[in-house]
C-alpha positions as CSV (number, residue, x, y, z in Angstrom):
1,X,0.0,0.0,0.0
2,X,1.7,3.4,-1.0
3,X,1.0,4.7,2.4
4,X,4.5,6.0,4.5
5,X,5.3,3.9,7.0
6,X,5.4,6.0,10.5
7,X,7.9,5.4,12.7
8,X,7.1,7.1,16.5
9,X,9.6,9.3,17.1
10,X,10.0,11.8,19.1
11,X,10.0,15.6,18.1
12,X,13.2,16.7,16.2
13,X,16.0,18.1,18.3
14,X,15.8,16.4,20.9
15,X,19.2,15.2,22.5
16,X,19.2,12.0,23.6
17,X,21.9,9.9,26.2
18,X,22.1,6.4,26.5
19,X,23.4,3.5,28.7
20,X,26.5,1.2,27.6
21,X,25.1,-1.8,25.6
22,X,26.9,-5.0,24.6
23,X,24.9,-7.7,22.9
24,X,26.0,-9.9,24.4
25,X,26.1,-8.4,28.1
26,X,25.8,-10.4,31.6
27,X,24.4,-8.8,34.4
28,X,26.7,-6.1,36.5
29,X,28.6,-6.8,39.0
30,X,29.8,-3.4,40.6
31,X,27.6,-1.5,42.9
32,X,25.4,1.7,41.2
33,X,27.7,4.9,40.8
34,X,27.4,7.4,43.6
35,X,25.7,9.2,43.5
36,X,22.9,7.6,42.8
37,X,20.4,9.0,39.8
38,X,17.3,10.5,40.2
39,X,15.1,8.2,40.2
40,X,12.6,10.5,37.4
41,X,14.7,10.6,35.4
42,X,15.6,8.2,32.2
43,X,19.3,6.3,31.9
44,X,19.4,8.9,28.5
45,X,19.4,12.2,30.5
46,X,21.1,10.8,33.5
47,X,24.4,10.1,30.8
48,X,24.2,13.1,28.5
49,X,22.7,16.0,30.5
50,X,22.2,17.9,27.0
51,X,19.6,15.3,26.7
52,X,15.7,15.7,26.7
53,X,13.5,13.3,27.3
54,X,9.7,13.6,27.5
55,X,8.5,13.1,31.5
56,X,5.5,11.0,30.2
57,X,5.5,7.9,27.9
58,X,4.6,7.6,24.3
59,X,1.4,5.6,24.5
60,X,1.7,4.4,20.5
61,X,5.4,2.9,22.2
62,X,3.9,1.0,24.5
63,X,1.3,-0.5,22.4
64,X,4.5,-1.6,19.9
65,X,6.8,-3.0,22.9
66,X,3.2,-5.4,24.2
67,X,2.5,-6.4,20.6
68,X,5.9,-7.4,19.6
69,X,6.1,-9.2,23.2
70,X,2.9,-11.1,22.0
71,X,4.1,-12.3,18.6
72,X,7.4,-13.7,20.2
73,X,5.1,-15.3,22.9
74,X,6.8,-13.8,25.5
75,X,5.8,-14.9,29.1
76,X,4.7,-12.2,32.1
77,X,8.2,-11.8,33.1
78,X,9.9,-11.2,30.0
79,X,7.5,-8.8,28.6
80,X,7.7,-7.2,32.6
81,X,11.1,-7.0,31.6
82,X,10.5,-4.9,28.2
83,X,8.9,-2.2,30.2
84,X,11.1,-2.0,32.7
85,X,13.8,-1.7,30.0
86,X,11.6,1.1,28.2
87,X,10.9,2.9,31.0
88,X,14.6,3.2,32.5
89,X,15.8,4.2,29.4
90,X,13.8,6.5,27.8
91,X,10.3,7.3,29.5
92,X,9.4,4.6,26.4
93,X,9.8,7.1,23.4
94,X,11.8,6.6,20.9
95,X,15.0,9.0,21.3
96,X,16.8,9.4,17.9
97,X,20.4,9.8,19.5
98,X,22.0,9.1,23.0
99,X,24.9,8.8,25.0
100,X,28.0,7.8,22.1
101,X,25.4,6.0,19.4
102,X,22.7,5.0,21.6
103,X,19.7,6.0,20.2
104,X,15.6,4.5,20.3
105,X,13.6,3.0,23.1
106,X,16.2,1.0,24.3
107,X,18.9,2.8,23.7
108,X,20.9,0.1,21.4
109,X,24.1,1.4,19.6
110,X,24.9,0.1,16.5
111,X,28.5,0.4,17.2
112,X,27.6,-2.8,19.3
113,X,25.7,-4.9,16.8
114,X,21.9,-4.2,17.6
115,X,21.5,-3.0,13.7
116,X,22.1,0.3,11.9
117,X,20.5,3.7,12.7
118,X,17.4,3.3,10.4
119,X,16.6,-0.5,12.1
120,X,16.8,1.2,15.3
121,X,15.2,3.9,15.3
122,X,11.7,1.6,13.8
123,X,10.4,0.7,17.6
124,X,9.1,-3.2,16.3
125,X,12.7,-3.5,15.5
126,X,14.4,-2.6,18.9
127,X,11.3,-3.8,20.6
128,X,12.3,-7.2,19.0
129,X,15.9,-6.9,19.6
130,X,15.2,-7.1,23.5
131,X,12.5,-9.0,23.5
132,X,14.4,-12.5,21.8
133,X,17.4,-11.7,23.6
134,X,15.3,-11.3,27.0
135,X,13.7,-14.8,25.9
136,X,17.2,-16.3,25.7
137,X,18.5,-14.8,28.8
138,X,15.2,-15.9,31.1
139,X,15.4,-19.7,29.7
140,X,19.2,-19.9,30.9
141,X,18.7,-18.2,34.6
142,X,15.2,-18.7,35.2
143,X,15.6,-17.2,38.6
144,X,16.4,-14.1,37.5
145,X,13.8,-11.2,38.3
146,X,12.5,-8.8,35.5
147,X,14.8,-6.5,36.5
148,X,17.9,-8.6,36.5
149,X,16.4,-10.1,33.2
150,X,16.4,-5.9,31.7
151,X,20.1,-6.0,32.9
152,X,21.5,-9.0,31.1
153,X,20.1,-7.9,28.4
154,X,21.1,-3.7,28.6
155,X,24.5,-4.4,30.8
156,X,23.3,-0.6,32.2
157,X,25.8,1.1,34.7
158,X,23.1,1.4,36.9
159,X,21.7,-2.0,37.3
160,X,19.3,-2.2,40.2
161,X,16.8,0.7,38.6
162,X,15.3,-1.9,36.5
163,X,13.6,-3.8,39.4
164,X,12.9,-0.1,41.0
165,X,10.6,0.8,38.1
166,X,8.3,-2.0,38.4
167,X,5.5,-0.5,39.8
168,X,5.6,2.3,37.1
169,X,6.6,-0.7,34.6
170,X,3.4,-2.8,35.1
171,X,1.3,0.6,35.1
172,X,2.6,1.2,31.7
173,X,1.4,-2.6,30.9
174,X,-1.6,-2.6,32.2
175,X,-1.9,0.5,29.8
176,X,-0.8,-1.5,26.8
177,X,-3.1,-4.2,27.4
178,X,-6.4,-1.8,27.7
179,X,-4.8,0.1,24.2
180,X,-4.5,-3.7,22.7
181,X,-8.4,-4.2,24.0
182,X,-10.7,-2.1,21.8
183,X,-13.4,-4.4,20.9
184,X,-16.5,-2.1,20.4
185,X,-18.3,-5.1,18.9
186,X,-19.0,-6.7,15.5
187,X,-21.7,-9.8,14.1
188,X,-20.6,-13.1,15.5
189,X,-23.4,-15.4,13.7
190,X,-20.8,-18.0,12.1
191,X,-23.6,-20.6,11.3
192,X,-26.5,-17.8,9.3
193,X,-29.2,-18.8,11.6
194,X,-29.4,-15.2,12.6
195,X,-28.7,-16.1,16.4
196,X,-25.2,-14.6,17.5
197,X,-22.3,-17.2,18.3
198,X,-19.3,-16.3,20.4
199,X,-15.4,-16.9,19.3
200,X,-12.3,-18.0,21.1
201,X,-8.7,-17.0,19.6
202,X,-6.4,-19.1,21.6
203,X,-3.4,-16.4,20.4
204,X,-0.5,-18.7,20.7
205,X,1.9,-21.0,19.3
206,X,-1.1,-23.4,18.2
207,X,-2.9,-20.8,17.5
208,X,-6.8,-22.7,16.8
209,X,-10.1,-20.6,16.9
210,X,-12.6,-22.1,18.1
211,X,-16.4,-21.6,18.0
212,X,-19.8,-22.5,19.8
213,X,-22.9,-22.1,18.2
214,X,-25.7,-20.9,20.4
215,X,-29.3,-22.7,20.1
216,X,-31.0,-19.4,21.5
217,X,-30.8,-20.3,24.9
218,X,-27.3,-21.8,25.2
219,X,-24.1,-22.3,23.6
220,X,-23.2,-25.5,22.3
221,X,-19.9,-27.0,22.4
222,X,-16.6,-25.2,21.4
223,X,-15.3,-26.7,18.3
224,X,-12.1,-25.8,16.1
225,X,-12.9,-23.8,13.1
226,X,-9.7,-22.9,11.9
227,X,-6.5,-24.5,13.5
228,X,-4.0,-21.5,12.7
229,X,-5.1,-18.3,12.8
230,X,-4.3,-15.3,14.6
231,X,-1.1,-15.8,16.3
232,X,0.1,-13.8,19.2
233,X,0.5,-10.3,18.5
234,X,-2.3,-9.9,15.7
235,X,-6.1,-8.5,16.6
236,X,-8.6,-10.5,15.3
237,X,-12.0,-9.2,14.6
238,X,-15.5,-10.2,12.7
239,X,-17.1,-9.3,10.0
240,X,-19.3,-10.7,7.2
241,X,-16.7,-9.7,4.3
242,X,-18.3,-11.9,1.2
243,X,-22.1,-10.5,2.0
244,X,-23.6,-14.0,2.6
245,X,-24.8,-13.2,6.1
246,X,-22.5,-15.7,7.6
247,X,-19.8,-14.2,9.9
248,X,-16.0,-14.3,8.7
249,X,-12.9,-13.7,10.5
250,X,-9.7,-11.1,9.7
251,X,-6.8,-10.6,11.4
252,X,-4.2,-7.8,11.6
253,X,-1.2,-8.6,11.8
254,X,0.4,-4.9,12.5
255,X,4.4,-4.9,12.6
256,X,6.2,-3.4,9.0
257,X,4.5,-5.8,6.8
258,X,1.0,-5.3,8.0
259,X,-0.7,-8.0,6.3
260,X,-4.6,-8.6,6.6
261,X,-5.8,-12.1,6.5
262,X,-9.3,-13.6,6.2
263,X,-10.9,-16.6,6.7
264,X,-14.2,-16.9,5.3
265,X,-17.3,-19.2,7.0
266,X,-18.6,-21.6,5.6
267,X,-21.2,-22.2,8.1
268,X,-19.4,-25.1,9.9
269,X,-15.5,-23.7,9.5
270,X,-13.5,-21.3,8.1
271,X,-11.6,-21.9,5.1
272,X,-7.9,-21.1,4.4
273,X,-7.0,-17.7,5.5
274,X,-5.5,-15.5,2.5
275,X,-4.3,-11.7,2.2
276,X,-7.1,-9.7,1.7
277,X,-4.6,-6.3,2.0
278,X,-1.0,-6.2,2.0
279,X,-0.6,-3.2,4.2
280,X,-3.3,-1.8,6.9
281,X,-3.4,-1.2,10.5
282,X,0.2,-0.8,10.9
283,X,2.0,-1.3,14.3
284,X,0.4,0.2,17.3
285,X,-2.6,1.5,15.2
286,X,-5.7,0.1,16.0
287,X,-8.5,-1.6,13.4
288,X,-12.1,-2.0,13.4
289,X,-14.9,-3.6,11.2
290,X,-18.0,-2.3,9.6
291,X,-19.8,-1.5,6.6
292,X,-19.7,1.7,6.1
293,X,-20.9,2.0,2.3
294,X,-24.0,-0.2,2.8
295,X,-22.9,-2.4,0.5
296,X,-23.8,-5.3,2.1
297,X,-19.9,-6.3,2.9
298,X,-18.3,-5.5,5.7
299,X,-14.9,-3.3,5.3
300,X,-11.7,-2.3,7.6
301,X,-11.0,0.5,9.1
302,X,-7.7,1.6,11.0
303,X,-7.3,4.4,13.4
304,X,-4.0,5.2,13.9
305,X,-4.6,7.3,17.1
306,X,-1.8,9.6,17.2
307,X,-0.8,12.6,16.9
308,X,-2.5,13.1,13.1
309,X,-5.1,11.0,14.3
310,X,-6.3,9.6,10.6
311,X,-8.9,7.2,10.0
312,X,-8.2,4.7,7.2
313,X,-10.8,2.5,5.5
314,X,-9.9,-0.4,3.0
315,X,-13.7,-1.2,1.3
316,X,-14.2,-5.1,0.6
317,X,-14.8,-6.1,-2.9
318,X,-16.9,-8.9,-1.6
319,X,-15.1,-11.9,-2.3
320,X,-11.4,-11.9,-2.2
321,X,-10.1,-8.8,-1.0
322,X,-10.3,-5.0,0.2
323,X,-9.2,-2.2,-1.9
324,X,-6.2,0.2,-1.5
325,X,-7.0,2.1,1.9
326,X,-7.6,6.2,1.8
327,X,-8.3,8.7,4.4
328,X,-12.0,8.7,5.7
329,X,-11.3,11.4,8.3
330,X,-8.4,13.3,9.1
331,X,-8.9,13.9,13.1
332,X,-10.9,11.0,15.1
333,X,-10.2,9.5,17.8
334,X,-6.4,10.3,19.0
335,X,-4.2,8.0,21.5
336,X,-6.4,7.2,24.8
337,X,-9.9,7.1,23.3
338,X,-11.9,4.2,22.6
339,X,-13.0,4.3,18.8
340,X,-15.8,2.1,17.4
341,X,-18.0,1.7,14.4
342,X,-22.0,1.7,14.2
343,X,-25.0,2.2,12.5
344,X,-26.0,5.2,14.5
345,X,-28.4,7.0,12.3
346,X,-29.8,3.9,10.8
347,X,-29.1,5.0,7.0
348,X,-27.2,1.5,6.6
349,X,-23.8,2.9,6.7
350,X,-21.8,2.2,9.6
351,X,-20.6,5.3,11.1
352,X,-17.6,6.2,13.8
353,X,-17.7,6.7,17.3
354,X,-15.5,7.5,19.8
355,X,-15.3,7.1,24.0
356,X,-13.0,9.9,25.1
357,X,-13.2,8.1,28.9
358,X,-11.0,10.5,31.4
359,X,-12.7,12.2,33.7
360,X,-15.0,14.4,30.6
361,X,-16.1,10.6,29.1
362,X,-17.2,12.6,26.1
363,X,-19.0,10.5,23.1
364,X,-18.7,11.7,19.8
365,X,-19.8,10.9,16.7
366,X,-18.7,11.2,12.4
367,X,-21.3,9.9,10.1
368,X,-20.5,7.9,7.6
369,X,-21.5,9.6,3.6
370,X,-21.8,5.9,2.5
371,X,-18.9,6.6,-0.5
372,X,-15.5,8.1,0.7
373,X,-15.9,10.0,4.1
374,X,-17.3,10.1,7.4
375,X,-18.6,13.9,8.2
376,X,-17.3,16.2,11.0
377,X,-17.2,14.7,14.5
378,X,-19.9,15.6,16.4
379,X,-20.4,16.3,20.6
380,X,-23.5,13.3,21.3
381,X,-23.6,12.6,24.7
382,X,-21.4,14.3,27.8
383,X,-20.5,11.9,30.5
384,X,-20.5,7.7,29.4
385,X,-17.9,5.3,30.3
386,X,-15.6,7.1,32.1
387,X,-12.4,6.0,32.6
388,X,-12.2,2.4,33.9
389,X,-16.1,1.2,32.4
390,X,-15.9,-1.4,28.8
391,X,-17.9,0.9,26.3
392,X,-19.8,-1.3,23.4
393,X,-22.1,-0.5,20.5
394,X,-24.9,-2.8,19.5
395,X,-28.9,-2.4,18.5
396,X,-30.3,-3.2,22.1
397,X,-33.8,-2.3,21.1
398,X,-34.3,-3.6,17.6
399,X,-34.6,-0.3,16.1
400,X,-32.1,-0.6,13.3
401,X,-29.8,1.8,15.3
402,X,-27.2,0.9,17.2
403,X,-26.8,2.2,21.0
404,X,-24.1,2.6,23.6
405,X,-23.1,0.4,26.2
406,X,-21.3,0.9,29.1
407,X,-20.1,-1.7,31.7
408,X,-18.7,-0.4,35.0
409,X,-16.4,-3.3,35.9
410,X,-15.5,-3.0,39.1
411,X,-17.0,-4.2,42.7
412,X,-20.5,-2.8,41.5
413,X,-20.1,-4.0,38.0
414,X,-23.3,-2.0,36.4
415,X,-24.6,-2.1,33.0
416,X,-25.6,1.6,31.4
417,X,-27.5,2.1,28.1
418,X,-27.8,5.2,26.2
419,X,-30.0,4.9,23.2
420,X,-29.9,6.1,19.7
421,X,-32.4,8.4,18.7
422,X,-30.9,8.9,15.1
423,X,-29.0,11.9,15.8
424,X,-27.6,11.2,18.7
425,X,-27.9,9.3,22.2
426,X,-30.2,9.5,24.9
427,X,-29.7,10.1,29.1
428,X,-27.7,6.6,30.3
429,X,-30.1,4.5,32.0
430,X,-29.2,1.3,34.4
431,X,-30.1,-2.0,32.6
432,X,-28.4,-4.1,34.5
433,X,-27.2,-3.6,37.9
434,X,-25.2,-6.9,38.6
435,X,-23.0,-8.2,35.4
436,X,-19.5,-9.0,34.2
437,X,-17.5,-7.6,37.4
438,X,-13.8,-6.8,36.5
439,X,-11.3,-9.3,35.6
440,X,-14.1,-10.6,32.9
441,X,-14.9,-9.4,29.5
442,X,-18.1,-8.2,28.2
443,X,-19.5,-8.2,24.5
444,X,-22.7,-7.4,22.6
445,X,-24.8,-9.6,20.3
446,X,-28.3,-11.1,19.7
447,X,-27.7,-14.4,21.5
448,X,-31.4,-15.7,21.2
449,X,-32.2,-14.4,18.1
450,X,-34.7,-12.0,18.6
451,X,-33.5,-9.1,17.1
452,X,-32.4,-7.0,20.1
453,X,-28.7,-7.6,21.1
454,X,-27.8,-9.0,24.1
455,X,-24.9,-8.9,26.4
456,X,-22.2,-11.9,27.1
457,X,-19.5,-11.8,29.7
458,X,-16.2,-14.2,29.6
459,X,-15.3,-14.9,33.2
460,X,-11.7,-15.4,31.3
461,X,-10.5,-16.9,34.8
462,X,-10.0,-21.1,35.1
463,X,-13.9,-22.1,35.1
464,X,-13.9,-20.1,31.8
465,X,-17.8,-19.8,32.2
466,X,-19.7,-17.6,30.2
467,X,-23.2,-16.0,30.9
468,X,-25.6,-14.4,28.9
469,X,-28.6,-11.7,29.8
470,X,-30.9,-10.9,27.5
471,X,-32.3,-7.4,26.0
472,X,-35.8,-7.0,26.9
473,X,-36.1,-3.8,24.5
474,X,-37.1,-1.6,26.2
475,X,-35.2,-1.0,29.9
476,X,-32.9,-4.1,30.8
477,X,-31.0,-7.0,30.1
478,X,-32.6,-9.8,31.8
479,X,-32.2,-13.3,32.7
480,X,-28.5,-13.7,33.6
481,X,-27.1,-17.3,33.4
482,X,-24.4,-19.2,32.6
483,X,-24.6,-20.4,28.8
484,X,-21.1,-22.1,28.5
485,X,-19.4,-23.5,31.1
486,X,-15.8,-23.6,29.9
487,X,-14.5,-21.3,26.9
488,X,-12.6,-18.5,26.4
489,X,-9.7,-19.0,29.0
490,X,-6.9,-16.2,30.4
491,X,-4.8,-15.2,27.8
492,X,-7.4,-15.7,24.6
493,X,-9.3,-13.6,22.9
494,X,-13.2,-13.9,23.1
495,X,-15.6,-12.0,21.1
């Protein structure tokens, strides 16, 4: 796709330091230097004192450092490890110079074999560099901590500040893993009996999908549908992509190559996955699915949530591909928000919508033209999903418009509902005040078939259980109950 590839950097002129890196390093033996360095501030400006760096992290950074973590299946302490690295060493941005030739996240030279300049300075690269080498180092002293892990890999001349950031380290995880999360909702009916099914990407080495069909009032039992697809480190979403009202599946698989792969249903499986786009939803951007020209076929969109803030949509041609990608909207949705995509005005089209969350929890909408743009965003509603709640979009009330759901998560896990009203949303009302506490994941879709979406929670915990209420259409989701009894467990993605 003729579309630059970014690489997050950080703004021109600054001066960045860095730590002495070998390849091939072990962990240091001397005591810190005294005085010791300030502990806010990174190795970079601690060696070079010409050196800026940011006091805040890059968020696009972190969202690289977890994804490349993911496709090398890194385990907890190795990608602990990354962030600790990050973190110590440059606030995770990516520094174009340092102390000597240190320069990036990490602070790698090339004078000491991590790659030239250009590979450096592209944050999958360095991200990767660590990451296999961390691998490596934990399988040969698997009692080291994360900390001690950062340090055999950096060989840093202060070696104990790794283990000191990990508090701040797993805050900036934690981070990554809600930016990796946006899953505003999509059609899950695999089978085209018009009742919504629910999907299980097991995201590792195996890498199987598997679904279970629901009869209306349960799910039956998980079966593989596809036995590699969407390894760790991709995001796989939904969509009905051929327009034969059976649900497909894509993946992204982000990093330079950002390849899109689809599997298409054929009511019992899905077929071989192929390229459907050569180059969409780059690196730490973040895709969705959706029709937005009413065409019957469901497209992709990417949002690259940066600075820029693009949106990108690649239209399907229906059966074995989406076309090149151009700009939909040129500001929606920057780095923190939640974007989504729904049929809010009913017209057909899906349209865009972001969750600001913060403390504002702003909702705004762009309506879709149905051709080669979604129109300026638009203020709709003024305090939903805060910071902390799940937002989801779905048609709770069969109207042909989709609404806005909010789950609160937390002790007093409540379920909030503002409805469309074609223009925009309506007060948030309580329609359920008991469901899918934190720790599990919610989701949308008409599980019984009625025409009124539902919500689902994954208790995504060992009893894998899954429960169900049911729209009424009118005030509540009623009816709670378990519906599965062992699917989705911790680590996999469920939608």
């Amino acid at each position: 796709m003729p579309r630059a590839r970014l690489l997050s950097s950080c703004a021109a002129g600054f001066a960045a330091a860095g730590l002495l890196i070998a390849a091939g390093a072990t962990p240091a033996q001397a005591a810190d230097p005294s005085p010791k360095p300030p502990k806010n501030l990174a190795n970079a400006e601690i060696l070079d004192d010409s050196c800026y760096v940011p006091p805040t992290h890059d968020p696009n950074i972190l969202v690289d450092v977890l994804r490349v973590a993911r496709t090398h299946n890194a385990n907890a302490k190795v990608t602990l490890a990354a962030f600790e690295a990050g973190w110590v060493e440059s606030h995770m941005n990516n520094l174009p110079c340092g102390d000597k030739d240190s320069i990036g996240v990490f602070q790698q030279r090339p004078s000491y074999g991590w790659g030239t300049v250009e590979q450096i300075m592209d944050p999958w690269y360095a991200a990767t560099q660590f990451v296999t080498r961390a691998i490596a180092k934990d399988r040969a002293n698997p009692g080291y901590t994360a900390g001690q892990l950062a340090q055999s890999v950096q060989g840093s001349a202060f070696p104990s500040r790794y283990d000191e950031a990990e508090s701040k380290a797993r805050a900036l995880l934690a981070e990554a893993q809600r930016s990796t999360a946006v899953f505003g909702g999509g059609p899950t009916d695999f089978t085209g009996d018009l009742k919504a099914d629910i999907i299980t990407f097991t995201q590792n080495t195996e890498a199987d999908t598997y679904v279970a069909s629901s009869t209306g009032g349960e799910f039956g039992g998980a079966k593989v549908w596809h036995d590699f697809f969407a390894p760790g480190g991709e995001t796989p979403l939904t969509g009905d992509f051929n327009g034969d009202d059976k649900a497909d599946v894509v993946t992204f698989a982000h990093g330079p190559e950002a390849d899109v792969y689809v599997s298409l249903s054929n009511g019992d499986g899905f077929g071989p996955a192929t390229i459907w786009h050569d180059f969409f939803a780059q690196r730490h951007e973040t895709p969705a699915v959706g029709d937005v020209n009413a065409d019957g076929y469901d497209d992709i969109v990417t949002f690259t949530r940066d600075a820029d803030a693009k949106v990108y949509v690649a239209l399907s041609n229906g059966s074995s591909g989406f076309r090149p990608a151009t700009v939909w909207h040129d500001f929606f949705a920057p780095a923190g928000e939640f974007p989504a995509l729904g049929d809010v005005d009913g017209d057909g089209d899906d349209d865009l919508i972001t969750f600001t969350q913060g403390s504002t929890a702003d909702v705004y909408v762009a309506l879709s033209n149905g051709e080669n743009g979604f129109g300026v965003g638009k203020l709709v509603h003024e305090h939903f999903a805060p910071a902390g709640e799940q937002p989801r979009v779905g048609d709770v009330n069969g109207d042909k418009k989709d609404d806005i759901v909010a789950f609160t998560q937390g002790a007093n896990p409540d379920v909030f509902v503002a409805l469309s009203d074609g223009s925009g949303f309506g007060g948030g009302q309580l329609w359920n005040e008991f469901f899918s506490p934190s720790g599990e994941f919610p989701y949308v879709g008409d599980y019984d078939g009625d025409g009124k979406d539902d919500i689902v929670t994954f208790t995504h915990n060992a009893e894998a259980d899954v429960y169900v209420a049911t729209s009424n259409g009118t005030d509540g989701f009623i009816n709670g109950r378990k519906w599965h009894d062992f699917f989705g467990t911790p680590g996999e993605t469920t939608l």
